[in-house]
C-alpha positions as CSV (number, residue, x, y, z in Angstrom):
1,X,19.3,10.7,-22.7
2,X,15.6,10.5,-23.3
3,X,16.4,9.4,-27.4
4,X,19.2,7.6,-26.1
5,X,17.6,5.3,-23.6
6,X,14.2,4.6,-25.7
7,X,16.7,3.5,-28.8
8,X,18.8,1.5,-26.3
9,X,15.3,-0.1,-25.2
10,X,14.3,-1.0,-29.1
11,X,17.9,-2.2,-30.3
12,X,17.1,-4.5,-26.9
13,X,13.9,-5.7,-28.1
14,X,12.3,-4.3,-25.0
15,X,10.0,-2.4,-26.8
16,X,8.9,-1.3,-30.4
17,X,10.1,1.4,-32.7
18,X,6.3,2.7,-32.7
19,X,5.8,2.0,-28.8
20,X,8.9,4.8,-28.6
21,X,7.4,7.2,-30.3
22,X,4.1,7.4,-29.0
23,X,5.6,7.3,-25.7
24,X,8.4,11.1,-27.1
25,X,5.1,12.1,-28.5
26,X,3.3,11.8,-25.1
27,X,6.4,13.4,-23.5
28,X,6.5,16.4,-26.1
29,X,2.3,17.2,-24.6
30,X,3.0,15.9,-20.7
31,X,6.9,16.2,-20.3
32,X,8.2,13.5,-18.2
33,X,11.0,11.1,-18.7
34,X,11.1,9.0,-21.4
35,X,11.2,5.8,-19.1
36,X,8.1,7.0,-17.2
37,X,5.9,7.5,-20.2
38,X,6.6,3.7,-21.5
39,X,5.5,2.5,-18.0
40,X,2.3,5.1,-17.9
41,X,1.4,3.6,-21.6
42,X,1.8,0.0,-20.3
43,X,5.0,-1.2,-22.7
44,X,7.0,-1.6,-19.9
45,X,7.2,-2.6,-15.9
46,X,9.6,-0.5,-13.7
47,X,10.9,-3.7,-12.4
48,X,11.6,-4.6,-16.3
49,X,13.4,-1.2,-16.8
50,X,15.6,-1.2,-13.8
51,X,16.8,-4.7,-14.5
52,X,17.7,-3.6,-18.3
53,X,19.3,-0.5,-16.9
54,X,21.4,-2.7,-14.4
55,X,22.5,-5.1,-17.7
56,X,22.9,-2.3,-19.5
57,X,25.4,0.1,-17.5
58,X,26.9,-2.7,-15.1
59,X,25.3,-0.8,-12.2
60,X,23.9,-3.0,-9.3
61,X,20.0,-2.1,-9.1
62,X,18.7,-1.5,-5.5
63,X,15.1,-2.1,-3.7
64,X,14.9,1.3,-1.8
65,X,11.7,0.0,0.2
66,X,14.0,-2.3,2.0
67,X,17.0,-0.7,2.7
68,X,17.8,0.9,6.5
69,X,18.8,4.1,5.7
70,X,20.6,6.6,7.9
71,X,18.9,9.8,8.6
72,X,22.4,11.6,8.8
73,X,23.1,10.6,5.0
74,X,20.2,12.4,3.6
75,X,22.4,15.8,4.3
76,X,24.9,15.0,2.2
77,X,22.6,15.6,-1.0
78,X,19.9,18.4,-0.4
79,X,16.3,18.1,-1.2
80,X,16.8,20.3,-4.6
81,X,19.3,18.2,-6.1
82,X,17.8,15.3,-5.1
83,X,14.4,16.1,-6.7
84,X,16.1,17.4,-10.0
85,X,18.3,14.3,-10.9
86,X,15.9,12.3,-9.5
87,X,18.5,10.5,-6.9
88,X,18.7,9.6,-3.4
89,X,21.8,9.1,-0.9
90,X,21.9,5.3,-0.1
91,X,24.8,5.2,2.4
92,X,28.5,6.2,2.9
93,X,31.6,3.9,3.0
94,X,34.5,5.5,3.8
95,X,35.5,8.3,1.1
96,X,32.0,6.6,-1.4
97,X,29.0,8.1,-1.3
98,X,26.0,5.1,-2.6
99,X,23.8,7.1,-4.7
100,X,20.4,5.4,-6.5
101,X,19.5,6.8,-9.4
102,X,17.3,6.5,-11.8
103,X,19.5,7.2,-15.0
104,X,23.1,6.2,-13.8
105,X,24.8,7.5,-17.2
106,X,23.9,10.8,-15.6
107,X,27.2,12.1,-15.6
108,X,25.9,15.8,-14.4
109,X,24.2,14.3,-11.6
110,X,27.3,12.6,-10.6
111,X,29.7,15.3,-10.9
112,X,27.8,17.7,-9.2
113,X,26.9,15.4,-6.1
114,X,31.5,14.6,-6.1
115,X,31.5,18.1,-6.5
116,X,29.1,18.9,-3.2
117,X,30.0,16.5,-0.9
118,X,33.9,15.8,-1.8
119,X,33.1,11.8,-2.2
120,X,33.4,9.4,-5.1
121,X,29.7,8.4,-6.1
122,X,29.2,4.8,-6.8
123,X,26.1,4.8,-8.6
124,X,22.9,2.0,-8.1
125,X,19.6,1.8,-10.2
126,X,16.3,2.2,-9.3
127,X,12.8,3.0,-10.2
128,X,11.5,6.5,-10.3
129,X,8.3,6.0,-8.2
130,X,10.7,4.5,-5.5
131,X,13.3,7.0,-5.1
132,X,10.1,9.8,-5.8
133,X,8.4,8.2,-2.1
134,X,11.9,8.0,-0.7
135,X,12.4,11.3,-1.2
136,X,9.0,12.1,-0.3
137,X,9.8,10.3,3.0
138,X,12.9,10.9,4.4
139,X,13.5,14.5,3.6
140,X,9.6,14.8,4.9
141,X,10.8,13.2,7.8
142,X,13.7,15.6,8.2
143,X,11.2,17.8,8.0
144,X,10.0,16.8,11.3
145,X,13.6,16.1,12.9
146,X,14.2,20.2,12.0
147,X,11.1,21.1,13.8
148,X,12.3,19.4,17.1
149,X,15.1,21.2,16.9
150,X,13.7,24.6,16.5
151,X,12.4,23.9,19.7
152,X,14.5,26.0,22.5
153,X,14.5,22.6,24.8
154,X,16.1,25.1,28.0
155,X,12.7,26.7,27.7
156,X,11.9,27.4,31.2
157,X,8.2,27.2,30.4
158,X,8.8,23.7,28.5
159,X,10.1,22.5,32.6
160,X,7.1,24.4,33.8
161,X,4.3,22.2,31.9
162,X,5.9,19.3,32.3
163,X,7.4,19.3,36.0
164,X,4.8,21.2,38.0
165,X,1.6,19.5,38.6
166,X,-1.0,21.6,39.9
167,X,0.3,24.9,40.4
168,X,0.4,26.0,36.9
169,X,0.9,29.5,35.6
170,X,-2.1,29.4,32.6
171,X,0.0,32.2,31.0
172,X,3.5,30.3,30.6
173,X,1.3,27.0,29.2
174,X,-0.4,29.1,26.6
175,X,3.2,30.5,25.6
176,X,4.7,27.6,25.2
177,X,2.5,25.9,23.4
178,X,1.8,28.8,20.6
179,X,5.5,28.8,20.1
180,X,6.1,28.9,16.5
181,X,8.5,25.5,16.6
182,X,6.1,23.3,18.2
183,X,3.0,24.6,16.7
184,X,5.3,23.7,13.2
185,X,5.7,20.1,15.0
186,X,2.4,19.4,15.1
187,X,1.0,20.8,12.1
188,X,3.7,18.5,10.4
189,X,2.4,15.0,12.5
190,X,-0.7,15.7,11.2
191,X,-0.3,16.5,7.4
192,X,2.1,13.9,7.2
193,X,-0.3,11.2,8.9
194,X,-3.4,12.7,6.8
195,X,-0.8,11.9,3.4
196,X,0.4,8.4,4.3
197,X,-3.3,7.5,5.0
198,X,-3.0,6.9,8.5
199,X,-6.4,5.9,10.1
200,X,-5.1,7.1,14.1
201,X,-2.2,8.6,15.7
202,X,-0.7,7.9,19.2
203,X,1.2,10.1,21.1
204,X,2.7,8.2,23.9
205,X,4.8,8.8,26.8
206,X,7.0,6.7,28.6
207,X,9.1,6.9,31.4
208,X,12.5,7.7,29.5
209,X,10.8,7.6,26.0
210,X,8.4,9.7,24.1
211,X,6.8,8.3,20.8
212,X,4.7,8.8,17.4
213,X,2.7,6.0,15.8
214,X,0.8,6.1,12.9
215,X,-2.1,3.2,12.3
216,X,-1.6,2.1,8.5
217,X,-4.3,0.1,7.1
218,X,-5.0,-1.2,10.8
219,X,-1.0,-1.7,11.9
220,X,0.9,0.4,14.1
221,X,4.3,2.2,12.8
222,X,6.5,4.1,14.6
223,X,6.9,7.5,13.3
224,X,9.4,9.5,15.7
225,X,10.7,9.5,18.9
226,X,10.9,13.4,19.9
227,X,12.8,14.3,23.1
228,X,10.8,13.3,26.2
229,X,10.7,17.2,27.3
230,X,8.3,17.9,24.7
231,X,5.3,16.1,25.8
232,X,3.7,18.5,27.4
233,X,3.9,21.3,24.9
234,X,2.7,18.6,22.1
235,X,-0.2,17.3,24.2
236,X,-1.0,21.0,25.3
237,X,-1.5,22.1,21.8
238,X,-3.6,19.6,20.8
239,X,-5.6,20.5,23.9
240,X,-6.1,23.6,22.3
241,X,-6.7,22.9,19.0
242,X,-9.3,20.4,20.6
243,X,-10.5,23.2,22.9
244,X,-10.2,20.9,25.8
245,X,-8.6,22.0,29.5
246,X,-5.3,22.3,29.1
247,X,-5.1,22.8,32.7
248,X,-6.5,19.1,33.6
249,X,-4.1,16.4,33.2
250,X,-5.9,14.1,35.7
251,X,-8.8,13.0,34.0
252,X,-9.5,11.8,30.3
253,X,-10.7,13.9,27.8
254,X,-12.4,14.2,24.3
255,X,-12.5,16.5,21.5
256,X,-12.7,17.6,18.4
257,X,-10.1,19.3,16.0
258,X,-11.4,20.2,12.2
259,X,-8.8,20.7,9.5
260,X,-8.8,21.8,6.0
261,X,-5.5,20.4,3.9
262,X,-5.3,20.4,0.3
263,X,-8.9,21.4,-0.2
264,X,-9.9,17.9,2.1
265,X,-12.2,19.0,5.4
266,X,-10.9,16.3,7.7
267,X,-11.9,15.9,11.6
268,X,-9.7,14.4,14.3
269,X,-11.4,12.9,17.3
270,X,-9.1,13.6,20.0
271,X,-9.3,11.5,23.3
272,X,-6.6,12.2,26.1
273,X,-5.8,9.6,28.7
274,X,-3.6,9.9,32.0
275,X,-1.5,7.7,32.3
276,X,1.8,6.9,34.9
277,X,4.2,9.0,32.6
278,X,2.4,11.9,31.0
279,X,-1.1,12.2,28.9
280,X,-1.7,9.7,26.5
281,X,-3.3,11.5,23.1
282,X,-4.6,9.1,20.4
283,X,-6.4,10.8,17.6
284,X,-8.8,9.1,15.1
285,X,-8.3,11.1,11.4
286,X,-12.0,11.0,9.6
287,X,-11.6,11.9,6.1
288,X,-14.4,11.7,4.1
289,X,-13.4,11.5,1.0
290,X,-11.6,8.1,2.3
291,X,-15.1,6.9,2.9
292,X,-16.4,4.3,0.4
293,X,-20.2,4.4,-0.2
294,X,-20.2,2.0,-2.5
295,X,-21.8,-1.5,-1.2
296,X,-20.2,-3.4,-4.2
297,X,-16.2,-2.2,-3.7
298,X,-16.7,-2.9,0.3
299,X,-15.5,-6.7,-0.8
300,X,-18.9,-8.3,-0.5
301,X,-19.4,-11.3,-2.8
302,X,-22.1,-11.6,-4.9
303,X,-25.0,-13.4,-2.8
304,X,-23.8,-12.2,0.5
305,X,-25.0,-8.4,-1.5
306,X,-27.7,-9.7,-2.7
307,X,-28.8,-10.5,1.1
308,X,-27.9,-7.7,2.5
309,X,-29.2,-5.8,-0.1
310,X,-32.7,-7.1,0.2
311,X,-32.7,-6.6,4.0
312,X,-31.9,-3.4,4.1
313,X,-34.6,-2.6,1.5
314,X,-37.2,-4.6,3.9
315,X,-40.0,-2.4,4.9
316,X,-39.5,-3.0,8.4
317,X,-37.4,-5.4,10.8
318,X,-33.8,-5.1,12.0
319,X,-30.1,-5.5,10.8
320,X,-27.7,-6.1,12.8
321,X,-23.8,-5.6,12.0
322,X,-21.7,-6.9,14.4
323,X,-17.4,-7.4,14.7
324,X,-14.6,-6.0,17.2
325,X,-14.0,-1.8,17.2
326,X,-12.1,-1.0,13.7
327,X,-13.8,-3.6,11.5
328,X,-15.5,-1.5,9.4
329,X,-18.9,-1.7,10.6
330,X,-19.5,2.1,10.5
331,X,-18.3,2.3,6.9
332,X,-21.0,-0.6,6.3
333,X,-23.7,1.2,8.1
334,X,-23.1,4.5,5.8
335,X,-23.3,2.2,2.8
336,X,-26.0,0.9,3.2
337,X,-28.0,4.1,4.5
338,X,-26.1,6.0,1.6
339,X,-28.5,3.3,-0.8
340,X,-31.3,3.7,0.7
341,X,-31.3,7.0,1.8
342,X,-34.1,8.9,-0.6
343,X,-36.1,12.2,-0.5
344,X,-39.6,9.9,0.8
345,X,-37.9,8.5,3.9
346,X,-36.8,10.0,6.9
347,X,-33.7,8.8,8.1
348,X,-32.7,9.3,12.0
349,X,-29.0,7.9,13.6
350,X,-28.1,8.2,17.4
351,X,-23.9,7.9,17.0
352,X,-21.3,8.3,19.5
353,X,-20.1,10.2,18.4
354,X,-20.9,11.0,14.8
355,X,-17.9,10.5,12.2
356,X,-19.6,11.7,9.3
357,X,-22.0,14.1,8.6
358,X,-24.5,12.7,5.6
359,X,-26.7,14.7,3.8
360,X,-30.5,13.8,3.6
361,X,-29.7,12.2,7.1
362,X,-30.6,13.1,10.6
363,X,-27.9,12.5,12.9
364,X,-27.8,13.0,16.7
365,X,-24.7,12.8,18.7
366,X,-25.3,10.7,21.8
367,X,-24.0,11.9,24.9
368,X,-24.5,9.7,27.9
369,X,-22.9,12.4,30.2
370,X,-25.9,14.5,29.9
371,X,-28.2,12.1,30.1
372,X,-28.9,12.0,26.1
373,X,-28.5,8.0,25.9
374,X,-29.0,5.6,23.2
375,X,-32.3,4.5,25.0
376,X,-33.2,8.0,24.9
377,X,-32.6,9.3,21.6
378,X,-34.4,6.2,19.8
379,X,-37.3,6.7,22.2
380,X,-37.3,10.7,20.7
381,X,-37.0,9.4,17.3
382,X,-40.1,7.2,17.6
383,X,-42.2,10.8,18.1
384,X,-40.2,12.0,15.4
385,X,-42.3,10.2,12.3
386,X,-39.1,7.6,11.4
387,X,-38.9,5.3,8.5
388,X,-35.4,4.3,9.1
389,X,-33.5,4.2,12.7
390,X,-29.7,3.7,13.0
391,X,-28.6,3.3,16.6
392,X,-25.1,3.0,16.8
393,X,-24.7,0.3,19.2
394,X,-27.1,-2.0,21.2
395,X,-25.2,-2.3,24.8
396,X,-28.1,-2.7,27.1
397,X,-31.6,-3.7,27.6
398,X,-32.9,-1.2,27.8
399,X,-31.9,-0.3,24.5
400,X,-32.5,-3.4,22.8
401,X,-36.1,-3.6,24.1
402,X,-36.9,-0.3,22.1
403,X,-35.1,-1.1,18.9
404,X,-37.0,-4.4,19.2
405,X,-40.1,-2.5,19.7
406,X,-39.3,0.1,17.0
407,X,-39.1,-2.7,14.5
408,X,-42.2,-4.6,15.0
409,X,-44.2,-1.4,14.1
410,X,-42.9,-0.6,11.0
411,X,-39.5,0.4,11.0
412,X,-36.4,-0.5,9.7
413,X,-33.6,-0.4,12.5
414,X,-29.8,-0.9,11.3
415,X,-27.4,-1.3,14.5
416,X,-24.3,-3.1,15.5
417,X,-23.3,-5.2,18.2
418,X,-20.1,-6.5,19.7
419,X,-19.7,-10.5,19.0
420,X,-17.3,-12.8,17.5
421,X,-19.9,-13.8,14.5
422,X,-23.5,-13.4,13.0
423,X,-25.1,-16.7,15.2
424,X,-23.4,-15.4,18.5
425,X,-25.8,-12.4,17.7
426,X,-28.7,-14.1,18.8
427,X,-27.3,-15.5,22.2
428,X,-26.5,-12.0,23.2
429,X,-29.7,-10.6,22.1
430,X,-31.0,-13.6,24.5
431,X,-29.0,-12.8,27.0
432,X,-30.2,-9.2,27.1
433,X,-33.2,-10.1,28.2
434,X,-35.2,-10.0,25.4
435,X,-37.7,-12.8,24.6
436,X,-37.4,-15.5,21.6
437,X,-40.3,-15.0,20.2
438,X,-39.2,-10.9,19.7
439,X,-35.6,-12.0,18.7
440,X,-37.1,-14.3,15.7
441,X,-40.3,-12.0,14.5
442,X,-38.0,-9.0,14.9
443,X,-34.4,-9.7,13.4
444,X,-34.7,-9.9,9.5
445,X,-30.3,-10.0,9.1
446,X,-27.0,-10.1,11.0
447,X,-24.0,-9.4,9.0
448,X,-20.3,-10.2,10.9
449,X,-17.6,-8.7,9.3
450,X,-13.9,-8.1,9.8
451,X,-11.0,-6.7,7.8
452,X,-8.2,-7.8,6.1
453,X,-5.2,-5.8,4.5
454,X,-5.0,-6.1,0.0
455,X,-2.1,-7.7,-1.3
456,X,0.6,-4.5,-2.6
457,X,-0.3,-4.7,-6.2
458,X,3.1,-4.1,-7.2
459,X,4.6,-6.6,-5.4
460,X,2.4,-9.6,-5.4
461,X,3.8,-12.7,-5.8
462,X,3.5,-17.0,-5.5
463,X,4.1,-17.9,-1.8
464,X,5.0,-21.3,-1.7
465,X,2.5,-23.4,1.2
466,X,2.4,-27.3,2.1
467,X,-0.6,-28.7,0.7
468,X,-1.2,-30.1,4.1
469,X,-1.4,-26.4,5.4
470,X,-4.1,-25.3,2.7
471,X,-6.7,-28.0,3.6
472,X,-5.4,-27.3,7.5
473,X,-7.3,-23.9,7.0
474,X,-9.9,-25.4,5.3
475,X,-9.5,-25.6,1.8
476,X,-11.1,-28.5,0.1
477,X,-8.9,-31.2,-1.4
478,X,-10.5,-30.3,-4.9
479,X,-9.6,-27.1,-4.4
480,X,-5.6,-27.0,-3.9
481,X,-4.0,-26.5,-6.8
482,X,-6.2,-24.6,-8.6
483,X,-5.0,-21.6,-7.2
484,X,-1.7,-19.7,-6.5
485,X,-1.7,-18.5,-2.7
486,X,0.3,-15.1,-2.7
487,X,1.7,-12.7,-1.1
488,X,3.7,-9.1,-1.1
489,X,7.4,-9.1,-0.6
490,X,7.5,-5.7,0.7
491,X,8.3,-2.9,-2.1
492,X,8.1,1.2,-2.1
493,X,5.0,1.4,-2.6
494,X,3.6,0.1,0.4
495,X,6.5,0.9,2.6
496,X,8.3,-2.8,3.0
497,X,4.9,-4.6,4.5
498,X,3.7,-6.0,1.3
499,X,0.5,-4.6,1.7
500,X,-1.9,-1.7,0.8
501,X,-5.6,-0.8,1.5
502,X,-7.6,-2.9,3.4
503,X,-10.8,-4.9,2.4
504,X,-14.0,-7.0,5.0
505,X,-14.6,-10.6,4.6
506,X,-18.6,-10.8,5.7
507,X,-20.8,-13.8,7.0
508,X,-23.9,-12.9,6.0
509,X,-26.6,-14.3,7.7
510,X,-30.3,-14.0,7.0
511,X,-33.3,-14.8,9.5
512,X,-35.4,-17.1,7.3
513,X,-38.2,-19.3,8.5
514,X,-36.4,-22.0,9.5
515,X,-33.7,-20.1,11.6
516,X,-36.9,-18.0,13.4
517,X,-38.1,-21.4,14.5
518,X,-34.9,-22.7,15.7
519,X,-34.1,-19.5,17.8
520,X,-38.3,-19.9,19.1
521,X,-36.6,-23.3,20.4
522,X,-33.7,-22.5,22.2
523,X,-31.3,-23.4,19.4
524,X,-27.6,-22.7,20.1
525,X,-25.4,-20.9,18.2
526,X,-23.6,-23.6,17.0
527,X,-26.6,-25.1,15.7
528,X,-27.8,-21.9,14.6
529,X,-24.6,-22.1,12.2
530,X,-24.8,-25.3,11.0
531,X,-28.0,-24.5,9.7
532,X,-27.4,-21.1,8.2
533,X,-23.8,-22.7,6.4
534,X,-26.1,-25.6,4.9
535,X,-29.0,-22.1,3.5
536,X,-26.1,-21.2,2.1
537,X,-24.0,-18.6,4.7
538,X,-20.5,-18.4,3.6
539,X,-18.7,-17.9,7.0
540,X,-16.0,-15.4,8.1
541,X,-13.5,-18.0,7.2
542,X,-15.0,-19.4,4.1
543,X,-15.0,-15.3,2.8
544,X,-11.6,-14.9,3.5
545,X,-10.7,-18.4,1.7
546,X,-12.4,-17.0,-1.2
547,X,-10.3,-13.6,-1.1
548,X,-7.1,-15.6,-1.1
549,X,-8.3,-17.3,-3.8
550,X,-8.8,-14.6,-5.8
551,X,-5.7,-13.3,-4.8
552,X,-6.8,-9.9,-2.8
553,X,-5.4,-11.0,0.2
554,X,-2.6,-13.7,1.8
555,X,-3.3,-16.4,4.2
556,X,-1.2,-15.0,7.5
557,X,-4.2,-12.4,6.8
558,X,-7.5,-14.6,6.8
559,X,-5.8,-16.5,9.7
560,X,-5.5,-13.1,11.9
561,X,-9.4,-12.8,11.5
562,X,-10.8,-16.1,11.5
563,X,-11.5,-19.6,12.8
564,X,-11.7,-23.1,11.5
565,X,-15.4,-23.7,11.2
């Protein structure tokens, strides 16, 4: 087929004679299909191949990422099969079988799925990669639908966990929960969340329901809805694995789980909730090697880095990063400390808690419960001989006083703050309680950032938008038209939603003269704004203008993040 297929592409002026045989020569060292290696070597799209495909044998060609497909069908054509012929089971119509493929002149493929299941095949083309993450997927997923059914659910100690409140035989809890099915179950939520890239997972109980959603690039999807009797043996054994009380169900908890999968060290911050229907478990997956230290692939633009990048090399003063939980500002924090952190300075964070350990850094794990509070730990640090001081987040006086304090004598203090942009900042340092005068002679930067989820790469495309819309959202009239808003229609690769990865817009805002007497004055934050947009401060919403743009990300996007200046 291999021969047959590249000659079928040449005679089709698809591709060259000599682009064919570089790509059999390739396949001769690496192996591979013949199709694949003209798509690795760049002489063809897999959108360019299925469509010549579909010409070529009459076969309708199929978007897998779109379809609904039935759980049941995947049966009908086991995992080995469908990994050798490189197929996948579509559907069923009465006595037809809809089978995508990747090569439907594969006559051995066909014949042996009639002869397995008893149905006539009607073939449908598409591309490798998208019937390789189907497969990946659904027989993944069925996976998951095997392990709830190893579970006996007439377990008398399954009723015991779940029914009896507070007389609880410790022994029948362990039991159930070390029960070869449902530690299977878990182990499976979590490697499969860790490989889709999932940045939380929820565990939620309902009153008739039980459900599992994974957070994707900052959107929920749901995962699984196992039988409501297994709650309490799921939320148990992450208990366990947490080593929290498995015996309290009344109050919150949090923990810690550390795993190892495929050579990755990833932690899980596990926090339990009570809630009316059973405990609520939502775990937060760290995985370093997801973290980015690079300040220039963060999505900074060029004079918004050079800003940051001179404040963070001041000799003293403070930056402040500031946006909503899940914006990014930890990842910006380790950045920046990651580029400054060298073998003369002493680098000291207080974190609650503390998602990544950096080498070269000193990191203390706050814990108010004991008394160890931010206030605390930065008032340690000052005996501690501190060039740099990250506090993880400014939420009282108390603590603002010292980091104020801390950065008038000669240290650099990076922290964050929870406000809507970089001018707010100010305000809430006013509000605090701490003086003007401090505020100006202390505050050297405050950076406001949020995220935004990338355009899918492979399925970017024009999305057609009402000139009246684009200067609605702020676009100048000079402007329109020299760009092509777009968009992702939603493809296999990032599972229908036309996006993958995420990337910040930032409003970058430095304390200059002029700003430090404003603030002095009583300036509002509006005013404080104004001025900083006329220095040169590209706002929240003028970042994300420039991303769509440049085409990283779409406009439904900037608008979920931003306001109309």
């Amino acid at each position: 087929m291999a021969a047959k297929l590249g000659q079928l592409l040449v005679n089709g002026k698809i591709i060259t004679e000599p682009q064919l045989d570089k790509a059999l020569e390739l396949q001769k060292k690496e192996g591979g299909r013949v199709g694949s290696n003209l798509i690795k070597l760049g002489y063809l799209t897999e959108e360019s191949l299925v469509e010549f495909l579909s010409r070529q044998y009459g076969v309708p060609a199929v978007a897998l990422s779109i379809q609904d497909i039935d759980p049941s069908i995947i049966k009908f054509v086991p995992y080995e099969v469908a990994n050798k012929y490189q197929i996948f089971p579509i559907s069923k119509n009465g006595a037809s079988l809809k089978l995508a493929m990747t090569d439907p002149s594969n006559v051995f493929a066909i014949d042996d799925v009639k002869f397995m299941t008893g149905y006539d095949v009607q073939p449908f083309v598409a591309s490798e990669s998208a019937i390789k993450e189907a497969i990946s997927r659904y027989y993944e997923q069925s996976d998951l639908q095997g392990a709830i059914k190893g579970i006996d659910l007439d377990n008398d100690n399954l009723d015991l966990i779940q029914d009896k409140d507070d007389d609880v035989d410790m022994n029948d809890l362990k039991s159930a929960v070390d029960e070869a099915p449902v530690v299977k179950l878990v182990n499976l939520i979590l490697s499969e969340a860790i490989t889709r890239g999932a940045s939380d997972i929820h565990l939620e109980p309902y009153e008739k329901t039980f459900r599992i959603r994974y957070r994707v690039d900052g959107a929920l999807y749901d995962i699984m809805q196992p039988p409501i009797r297994l709650k309490a043996a799921l939320a148990s054994r992450l208990k366990i694995m947490a080593e929290l009380d498995i015996a309290e169900r009344r109050l919150p908890q949090d923990g810690r789980i550390k795993l190892k999968v495929k050579d990755r060290s990833v932690d899980l911050r596990v926090s339990t909730l009570p809630t009316l229907f059973g405990e609520k478990i939502v775990m937060r997956i760290l995985d370093k090697s997801n973290l980015n230290l690079d300040l220039t692939k963060l999505g900074f633009e060029e004079k918004a880095l050079k800003d940051f990048d001179e404040a963070i090399h001041s000799p003293f003063g403070m930056v402040l990063v500031t946006g909503p939980t899940g914006s990014g500002k930890t990842t910006t924090l380790y950045s920046a400390m990651s580029t400054i952190n060298k073998v003369d300075v002493n680098i000291m964070t207080a974190e609650d808690p503390v998602e990544y350990n950096l080498l070269g850094i000193n990191q203390v794990y706050v814990r108010e419960d004991i008394g160890l509070t931010f206030a605390s730990a930065l008032r340690s640090f000052l005996r501690q001989d501190p060039d740099i001081v990250m506090v993880g987040e400014i939420r009282d006086f108390e603590t603002a006083e010292i980091a104020v304090k801390a950065a008038l004598t000669g240290h650099l203090v990076l922290s964050t703050l929870h406000t809507n942009d970089a001018p707010s900042t100010i305000s809430r340092l006013l509000n605090m309680g701490i003086e003007p005068f401090l505020v100006s002679a202390s505050v050297v930067l405050i950076l406001a950032q949020r995220l935004c989820r990338k355009i899918c790469e492979h399925c970017k495309e024009e999305e057609k938008v009402p000139e009246n819309t684009l200067l609605e959202i702020g676009f100048t009239q000079d402007e329109v038209g020299t760009f092509k808003p777009l968009k992702g229609k939603g493809c296999q690769t990032c599972g229908g939603s036309g996006y993958k990865g995420r990337i910040a817009v930032y409003e970058v805002m430095p304390v200059k003269d002029d700003l430090k007497e404003m603030i002095v004055k009583g300036a509002t934050a509006t005013e404080l704004k104004r001025a900083a947009i006329k220095s040169g401060m590209k706002s929240l919403r003028m970042s994300g203008l420039t991303k769509i743009k440049e085409g990283v990300t779409s406009i439904e996007e900037v608008l979920k993040v931003s306001f109309h200046d």
